[in-house]
Backbone as JSON Lines, residues from 0, in Angstrom:
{"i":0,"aa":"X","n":[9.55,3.28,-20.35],"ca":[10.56,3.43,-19.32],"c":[10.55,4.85,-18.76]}
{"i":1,"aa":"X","n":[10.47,5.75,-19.69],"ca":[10.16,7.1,-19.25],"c":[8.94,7.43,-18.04]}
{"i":2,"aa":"X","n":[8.32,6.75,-18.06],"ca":[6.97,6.87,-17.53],"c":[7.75,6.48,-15.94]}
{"i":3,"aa":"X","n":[7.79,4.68,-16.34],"ca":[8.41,4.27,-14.81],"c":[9.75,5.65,-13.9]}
{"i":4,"aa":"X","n":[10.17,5.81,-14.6],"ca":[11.33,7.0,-14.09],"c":[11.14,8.13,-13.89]}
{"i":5,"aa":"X","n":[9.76,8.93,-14.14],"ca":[8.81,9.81,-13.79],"c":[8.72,9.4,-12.49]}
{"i":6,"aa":"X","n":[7.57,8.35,-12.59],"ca":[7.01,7.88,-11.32],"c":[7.99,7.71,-9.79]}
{"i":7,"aa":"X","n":[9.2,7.07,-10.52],"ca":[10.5,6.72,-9.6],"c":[10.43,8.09,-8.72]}
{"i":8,"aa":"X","n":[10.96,8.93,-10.02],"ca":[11.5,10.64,-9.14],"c":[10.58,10.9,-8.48]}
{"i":9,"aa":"X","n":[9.47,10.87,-8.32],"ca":[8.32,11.55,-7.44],"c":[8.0,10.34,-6.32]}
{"i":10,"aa":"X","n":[8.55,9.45,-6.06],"ca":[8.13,8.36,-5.22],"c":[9.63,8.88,-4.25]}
{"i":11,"aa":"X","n":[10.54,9.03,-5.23],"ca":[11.6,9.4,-4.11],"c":[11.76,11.06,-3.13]}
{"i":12,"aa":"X","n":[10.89,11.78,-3.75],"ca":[10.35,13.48,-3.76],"c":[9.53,12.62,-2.4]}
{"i":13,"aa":"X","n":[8.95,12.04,-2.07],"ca":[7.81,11.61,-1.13],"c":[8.56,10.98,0.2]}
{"i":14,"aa":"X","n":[9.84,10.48,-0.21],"ca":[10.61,9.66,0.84],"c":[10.25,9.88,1.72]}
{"i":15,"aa":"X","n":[10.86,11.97,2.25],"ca":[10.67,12.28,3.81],"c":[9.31,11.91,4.3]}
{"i":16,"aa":"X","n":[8.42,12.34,3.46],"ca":[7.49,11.89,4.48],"c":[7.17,10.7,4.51]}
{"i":17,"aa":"X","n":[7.16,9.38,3.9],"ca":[6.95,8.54,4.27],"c":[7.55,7.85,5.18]}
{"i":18,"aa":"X","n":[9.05,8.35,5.34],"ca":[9.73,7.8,6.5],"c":[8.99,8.46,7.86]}
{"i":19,"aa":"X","n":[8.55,10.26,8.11],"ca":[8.07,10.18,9.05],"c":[6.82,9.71,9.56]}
{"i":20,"aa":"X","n":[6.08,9.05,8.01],"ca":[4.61,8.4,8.3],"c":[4.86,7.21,8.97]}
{"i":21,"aa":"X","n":[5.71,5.96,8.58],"ca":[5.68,5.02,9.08],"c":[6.96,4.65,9.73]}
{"i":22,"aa":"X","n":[7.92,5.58,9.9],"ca":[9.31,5.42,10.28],"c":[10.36,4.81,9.7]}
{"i":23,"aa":"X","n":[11.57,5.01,9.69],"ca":[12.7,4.28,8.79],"c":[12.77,3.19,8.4]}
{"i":24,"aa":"X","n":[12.86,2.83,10.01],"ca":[12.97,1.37,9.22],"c":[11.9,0.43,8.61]}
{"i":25,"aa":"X","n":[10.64,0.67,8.5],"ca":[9.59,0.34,7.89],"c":[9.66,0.7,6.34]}
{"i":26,"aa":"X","n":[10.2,1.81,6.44],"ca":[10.22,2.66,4.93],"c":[11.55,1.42,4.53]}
{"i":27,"aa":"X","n":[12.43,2.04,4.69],"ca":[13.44,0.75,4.39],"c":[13.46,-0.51,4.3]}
{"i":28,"aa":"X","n":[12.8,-1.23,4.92],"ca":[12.04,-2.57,4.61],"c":[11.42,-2.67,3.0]}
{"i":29,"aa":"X","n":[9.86,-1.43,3.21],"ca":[9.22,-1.44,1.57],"c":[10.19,-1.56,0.73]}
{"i":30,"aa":"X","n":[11.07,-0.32,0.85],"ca":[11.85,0.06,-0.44],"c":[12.83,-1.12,-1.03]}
{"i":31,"aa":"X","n":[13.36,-2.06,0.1],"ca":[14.39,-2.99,-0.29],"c":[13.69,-4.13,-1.26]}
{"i":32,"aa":"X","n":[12.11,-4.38,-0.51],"ca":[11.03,-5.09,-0.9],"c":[11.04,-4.54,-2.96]}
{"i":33,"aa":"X","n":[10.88,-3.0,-2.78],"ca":[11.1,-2.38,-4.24],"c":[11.98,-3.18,-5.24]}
{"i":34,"aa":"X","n":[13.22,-2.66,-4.32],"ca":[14.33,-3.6,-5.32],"c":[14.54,-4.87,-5.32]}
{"i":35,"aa":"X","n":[14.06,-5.39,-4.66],"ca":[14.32,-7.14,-4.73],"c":[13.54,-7.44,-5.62]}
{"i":36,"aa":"X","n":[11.98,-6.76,-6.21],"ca":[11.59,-7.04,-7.13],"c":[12.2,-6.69,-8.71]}
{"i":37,"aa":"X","n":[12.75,-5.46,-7.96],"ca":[13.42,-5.34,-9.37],"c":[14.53,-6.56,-10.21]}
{"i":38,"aa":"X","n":[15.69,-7.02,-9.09],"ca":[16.52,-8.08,-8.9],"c":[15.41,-9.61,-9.64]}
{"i":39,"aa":"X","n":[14.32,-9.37,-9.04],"ca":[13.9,-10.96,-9.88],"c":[13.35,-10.65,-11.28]}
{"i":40,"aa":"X","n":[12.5,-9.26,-11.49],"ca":[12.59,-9.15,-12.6],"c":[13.42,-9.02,-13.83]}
{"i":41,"aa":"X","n":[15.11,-9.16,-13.39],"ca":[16.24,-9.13,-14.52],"c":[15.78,-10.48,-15.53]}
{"i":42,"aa":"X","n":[15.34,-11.93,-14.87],"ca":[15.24,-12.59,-15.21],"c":[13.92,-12.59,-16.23]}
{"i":43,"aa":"X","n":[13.24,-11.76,-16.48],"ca":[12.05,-11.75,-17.24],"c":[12.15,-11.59,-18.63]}
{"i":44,"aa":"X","n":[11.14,-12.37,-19.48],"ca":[11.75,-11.62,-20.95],"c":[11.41,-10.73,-21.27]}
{"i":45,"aa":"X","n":[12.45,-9.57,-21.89],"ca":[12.48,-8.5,-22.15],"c":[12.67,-7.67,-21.38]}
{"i":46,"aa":"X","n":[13.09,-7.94,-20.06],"ca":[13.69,-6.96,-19.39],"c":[15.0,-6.55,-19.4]}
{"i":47,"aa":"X","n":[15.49,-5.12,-19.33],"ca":[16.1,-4.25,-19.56],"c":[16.98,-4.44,-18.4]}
{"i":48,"aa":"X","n":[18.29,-4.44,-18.18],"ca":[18.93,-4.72,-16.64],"c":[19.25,-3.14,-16.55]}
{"i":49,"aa":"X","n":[19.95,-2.44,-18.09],"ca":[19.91,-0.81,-17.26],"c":[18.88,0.01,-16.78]}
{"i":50,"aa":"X","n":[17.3,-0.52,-17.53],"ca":[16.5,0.23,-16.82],"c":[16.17,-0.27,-15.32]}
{"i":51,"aa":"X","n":[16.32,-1.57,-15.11],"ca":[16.39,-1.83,-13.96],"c":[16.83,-1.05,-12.99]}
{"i":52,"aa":"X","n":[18.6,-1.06,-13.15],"ca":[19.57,-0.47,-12.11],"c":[19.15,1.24,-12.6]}
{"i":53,"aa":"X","n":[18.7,1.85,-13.83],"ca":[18.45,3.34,-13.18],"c":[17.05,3.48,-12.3]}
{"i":54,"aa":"X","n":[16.09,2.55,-12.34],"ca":[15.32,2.67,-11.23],"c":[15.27,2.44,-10.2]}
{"i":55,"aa":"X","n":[16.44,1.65,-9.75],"ca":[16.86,1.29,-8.7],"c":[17.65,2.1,-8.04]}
{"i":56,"aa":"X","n":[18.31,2.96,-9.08],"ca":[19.3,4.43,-8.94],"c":[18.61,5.51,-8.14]}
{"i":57,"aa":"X","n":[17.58,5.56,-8.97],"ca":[16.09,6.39,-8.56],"c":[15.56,6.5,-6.74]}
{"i":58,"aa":"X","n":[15.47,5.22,-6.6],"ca":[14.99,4.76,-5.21],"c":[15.96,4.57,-4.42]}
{"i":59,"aa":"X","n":[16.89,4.09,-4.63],"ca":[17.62,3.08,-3.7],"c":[19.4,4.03,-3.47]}
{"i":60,"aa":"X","n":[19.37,4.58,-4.57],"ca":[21.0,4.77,-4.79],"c":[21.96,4.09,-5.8]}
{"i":61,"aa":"X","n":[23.12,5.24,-6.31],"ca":[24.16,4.35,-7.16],"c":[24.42,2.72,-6.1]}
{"i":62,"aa":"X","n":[24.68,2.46,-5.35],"ca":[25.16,1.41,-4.66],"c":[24.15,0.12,-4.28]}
{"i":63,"aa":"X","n":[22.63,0.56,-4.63],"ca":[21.61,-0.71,-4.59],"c":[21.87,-0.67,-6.31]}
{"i":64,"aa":"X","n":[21.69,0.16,-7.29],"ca":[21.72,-0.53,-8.65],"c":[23.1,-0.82,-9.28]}
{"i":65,"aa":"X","n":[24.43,-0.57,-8.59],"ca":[25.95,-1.34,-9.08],"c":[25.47,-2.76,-8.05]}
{"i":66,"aa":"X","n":[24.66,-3.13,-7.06],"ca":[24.73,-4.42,-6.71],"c":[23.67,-5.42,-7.7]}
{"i":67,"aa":"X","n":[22.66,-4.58,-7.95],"ca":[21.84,-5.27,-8.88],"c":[22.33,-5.44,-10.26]}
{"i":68,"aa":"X","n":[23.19,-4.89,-10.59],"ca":[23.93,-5.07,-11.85],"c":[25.08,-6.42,-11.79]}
{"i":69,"aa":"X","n":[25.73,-6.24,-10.72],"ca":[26.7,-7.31,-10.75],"c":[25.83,-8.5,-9.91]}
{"i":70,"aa":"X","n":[24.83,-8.14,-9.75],"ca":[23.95,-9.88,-10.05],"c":[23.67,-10.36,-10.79]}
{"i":71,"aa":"X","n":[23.91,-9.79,-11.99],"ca":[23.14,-10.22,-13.36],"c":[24.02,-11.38,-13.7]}
């Protein structure tokens, strides 16, 4: 999990420019794409729903991982 949450922080360190590489709302599209995978992976075995929502914390914000939490 450490590893994934490494990776998270430096994917979110990259944001600006990827928003000015491909523009917002493109970037925003991927990223939602991010968490929706996260959202189907709750259902997996052995997945973790808090590591979920802190990587989702990571990318998305407190307010994409309190929604992915109260989907569970």
């Amino acid at each position: 999990m450490e590893a994934m949450e490494t990776k998270a922080r430096a994917l979110r360190r990259l944001e600006q420019a990827g928003r000015q590489l491909v523009g917002g709302p493109t970037h925003d599209a991927v990223l939602r794409r991010i968490v929706d995978g996260f959202g189907m992976m709750r259902a997996a075995p052995g997945a973790n729903p808090a590591d979920l929502a802190s990587l989702t914390e990571i990318l998305a914000g407190p307010e994409a991982a309190l929604r992915l939490l109260d989907a569970a």
